[in-house]
C-alpha positions as CSV (number, residue, x, y, z in Angstrom):
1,X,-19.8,-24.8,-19.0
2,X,-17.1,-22.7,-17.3
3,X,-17.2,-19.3,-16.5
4,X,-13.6,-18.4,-17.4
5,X,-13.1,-15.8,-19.6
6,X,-12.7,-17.1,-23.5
7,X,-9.5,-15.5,-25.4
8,X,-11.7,-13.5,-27.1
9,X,-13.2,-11.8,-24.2
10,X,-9.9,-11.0,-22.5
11,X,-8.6,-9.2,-25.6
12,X,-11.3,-7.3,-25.2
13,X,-11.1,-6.6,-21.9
14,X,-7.7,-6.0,-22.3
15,X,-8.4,-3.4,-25.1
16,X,-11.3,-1.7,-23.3
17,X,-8.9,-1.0,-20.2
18,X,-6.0,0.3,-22.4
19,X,-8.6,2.8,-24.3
20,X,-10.1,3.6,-20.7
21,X,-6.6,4.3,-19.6
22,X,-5.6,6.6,-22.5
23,X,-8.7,8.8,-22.5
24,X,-8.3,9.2,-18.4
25,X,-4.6,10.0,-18.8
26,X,-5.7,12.5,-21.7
27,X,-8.5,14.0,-19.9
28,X,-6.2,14.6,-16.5
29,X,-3.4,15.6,-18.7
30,X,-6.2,18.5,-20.3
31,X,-7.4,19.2,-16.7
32,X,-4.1,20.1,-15.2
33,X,-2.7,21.9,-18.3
34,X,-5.0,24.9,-17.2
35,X,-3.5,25.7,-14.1
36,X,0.1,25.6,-15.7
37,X,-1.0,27.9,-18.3
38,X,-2.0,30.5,-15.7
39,X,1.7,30.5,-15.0
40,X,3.2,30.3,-18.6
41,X,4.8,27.4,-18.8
42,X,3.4,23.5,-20.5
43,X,3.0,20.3,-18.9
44,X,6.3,19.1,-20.5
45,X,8.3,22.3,-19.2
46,X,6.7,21.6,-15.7
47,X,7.5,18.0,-15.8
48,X,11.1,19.1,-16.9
49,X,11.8,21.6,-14.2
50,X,10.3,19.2,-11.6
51,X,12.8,16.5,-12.9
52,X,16.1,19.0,-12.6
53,X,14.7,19.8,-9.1
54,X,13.8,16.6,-7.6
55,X,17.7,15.1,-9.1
56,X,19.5,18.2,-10.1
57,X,21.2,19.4,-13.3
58,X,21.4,16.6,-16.1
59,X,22.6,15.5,-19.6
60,X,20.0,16.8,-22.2
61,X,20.4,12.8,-23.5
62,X,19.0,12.2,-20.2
63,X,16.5,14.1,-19.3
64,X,15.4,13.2,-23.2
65,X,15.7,9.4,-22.5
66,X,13.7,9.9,-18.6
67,X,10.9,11.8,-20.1
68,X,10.2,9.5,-23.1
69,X,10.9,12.4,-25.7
70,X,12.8,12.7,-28.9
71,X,16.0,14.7,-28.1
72,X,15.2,17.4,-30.5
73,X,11.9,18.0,-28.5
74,X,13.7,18.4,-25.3
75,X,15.9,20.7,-27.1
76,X,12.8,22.6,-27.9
77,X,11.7,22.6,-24.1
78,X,14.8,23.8,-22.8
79,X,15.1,26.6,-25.0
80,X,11.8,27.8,-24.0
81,X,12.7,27.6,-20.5
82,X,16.3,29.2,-20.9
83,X,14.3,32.4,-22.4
84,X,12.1,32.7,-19.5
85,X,15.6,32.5,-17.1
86,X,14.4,29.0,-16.0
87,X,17.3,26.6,-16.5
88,X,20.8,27.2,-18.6
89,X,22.2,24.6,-20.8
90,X,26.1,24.3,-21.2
91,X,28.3,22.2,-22.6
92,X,30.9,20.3,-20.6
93,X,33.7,18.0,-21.5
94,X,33.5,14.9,-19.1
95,X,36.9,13.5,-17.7
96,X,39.0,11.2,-19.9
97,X,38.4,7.9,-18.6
98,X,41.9,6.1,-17.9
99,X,43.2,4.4,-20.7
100,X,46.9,2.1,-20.9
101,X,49.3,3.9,-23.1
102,X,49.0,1.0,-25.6
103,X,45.4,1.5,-26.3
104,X,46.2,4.8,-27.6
105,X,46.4,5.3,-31.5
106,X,49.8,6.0,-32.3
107,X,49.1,9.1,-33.8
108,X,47.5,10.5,-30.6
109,X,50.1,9.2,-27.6
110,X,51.7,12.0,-25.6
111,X,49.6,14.5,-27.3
112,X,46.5,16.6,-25.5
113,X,43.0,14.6,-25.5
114,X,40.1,15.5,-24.1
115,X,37.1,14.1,-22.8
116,X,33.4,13.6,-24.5
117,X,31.7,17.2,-24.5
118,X,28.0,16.8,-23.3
119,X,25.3,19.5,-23.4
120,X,24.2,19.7,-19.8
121,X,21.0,21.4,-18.5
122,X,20.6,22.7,-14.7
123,X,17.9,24.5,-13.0
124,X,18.5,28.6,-12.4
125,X,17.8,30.2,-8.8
126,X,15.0,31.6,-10.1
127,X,13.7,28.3,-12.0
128,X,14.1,26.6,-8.2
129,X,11.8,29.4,-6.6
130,X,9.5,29.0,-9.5
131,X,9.1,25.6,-9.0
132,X,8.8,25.8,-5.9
133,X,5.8,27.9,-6.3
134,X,4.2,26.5,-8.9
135,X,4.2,22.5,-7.4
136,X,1.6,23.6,-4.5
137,X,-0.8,25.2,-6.7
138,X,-0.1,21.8,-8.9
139,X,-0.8,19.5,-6.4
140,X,-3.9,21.3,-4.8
141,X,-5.5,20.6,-8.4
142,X,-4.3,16.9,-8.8
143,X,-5.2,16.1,-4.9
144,X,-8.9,17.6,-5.9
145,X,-9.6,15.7,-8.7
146,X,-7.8,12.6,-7.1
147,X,-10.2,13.1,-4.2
148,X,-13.0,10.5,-6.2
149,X,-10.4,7.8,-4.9
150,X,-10.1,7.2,-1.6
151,X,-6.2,7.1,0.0
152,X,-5.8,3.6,-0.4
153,X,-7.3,3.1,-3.9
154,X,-4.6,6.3,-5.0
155,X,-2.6,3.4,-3.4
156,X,-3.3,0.9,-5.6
157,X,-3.5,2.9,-8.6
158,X,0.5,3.9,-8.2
159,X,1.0,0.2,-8.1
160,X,-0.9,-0.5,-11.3
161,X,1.0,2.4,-13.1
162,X,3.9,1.4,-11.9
163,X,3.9,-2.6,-12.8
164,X,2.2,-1.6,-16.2
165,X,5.5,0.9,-17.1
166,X,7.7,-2.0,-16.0
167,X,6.2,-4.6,-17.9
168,X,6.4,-8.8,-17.7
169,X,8.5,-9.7,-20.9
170,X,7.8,-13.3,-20.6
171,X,4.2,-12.6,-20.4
172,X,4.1,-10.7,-23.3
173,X,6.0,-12.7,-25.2
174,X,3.9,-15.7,-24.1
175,X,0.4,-13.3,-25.5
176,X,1.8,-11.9,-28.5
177,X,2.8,-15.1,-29.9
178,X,-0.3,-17.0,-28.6
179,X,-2.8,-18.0,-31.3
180,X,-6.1,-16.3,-31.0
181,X,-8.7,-19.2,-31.1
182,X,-11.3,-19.7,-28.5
183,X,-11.3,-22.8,-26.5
């Protein structure tokens, strides 16, 4: 008899770690909401100003696309923070890109064009200092709560989060088209 895992039982190992991994990202996502609510804003506007401060202003496609959100709920963000004096959005009109004459429509040759118009969003002064303020306080909580890991296990666990975000397409592909039948 071996002692290598049937099918079976890595699918449910598999599954167990997934639900283990969605309740702990839940339960730290509840335990660090409190501490931005003591300073008005949500774990989606923190994560947003944090973004625009770590890489500076951005297209609202963007910032939609880097924080895995519908574009209409970053709309929704940004509109919140623009009341409180956090960020501004604007719209801009990007350069034309160059273009040979004969790639033109008729129609449009010699006359004015202009380049795509993007909405844009940018942090304020005052959104800077705020984050700046806030992402102390932030990381005092996180660092206490990751204190149950030691340095090099904090280590490991970026690594894990990081190669599960990135994926093995081949893998996957291999699993999600193998049949389930125990050996």
């Amino acid at each position: 008899m071996s002692d290598r895992p049937r099918q079976k039982e890595k699918t449910q190992r598999a599954f167990a770690a997934y639900l283990d991994l969605v309740d702990t990202a839940d339960w730290i996502r509840k335990e660090l909401r409190g501490p931005l609510e003591t300073f008005g804003i949500t774990t989606e506007e923190f994560r947003l100003l944090l973004m625009l401060h770590r890489e500076g202003p951005m297209s609202i496609v963007k910032a939609a696309e880097r924080r895995m959100r519908e574009r209409a709920n970053m709309a929704a963000t940004i509109l919140s923070l623009e009341k409180s004096g956090c960020v501004r959005q604007e719209i801009v009109t990007l350069p034309l890109r160059p273009t040979r004459e004969s790639r033109i429509p008729i129609a449009l040759r010699g006359k004015r064009r202009e380049g795509r118009r993007i909405g844009m969003v940018s942090l304020t002064p005052a959104g800077a200092k705020f984050v700046e303020s806030v992402v102390p306080h932030q990381a005092k909580v996180a660092k206490a709560h990751m204190r149950v890991l030691s340095y090099r296990q904090q280590g490991t666990l970026i690594e894990l989060c990081r190669k599960l975000r990135e994926g093995d397409f081949l893998k996957f592909i291999k699993e999600i088209t193998l049949e389930d039948v125990d050996e």
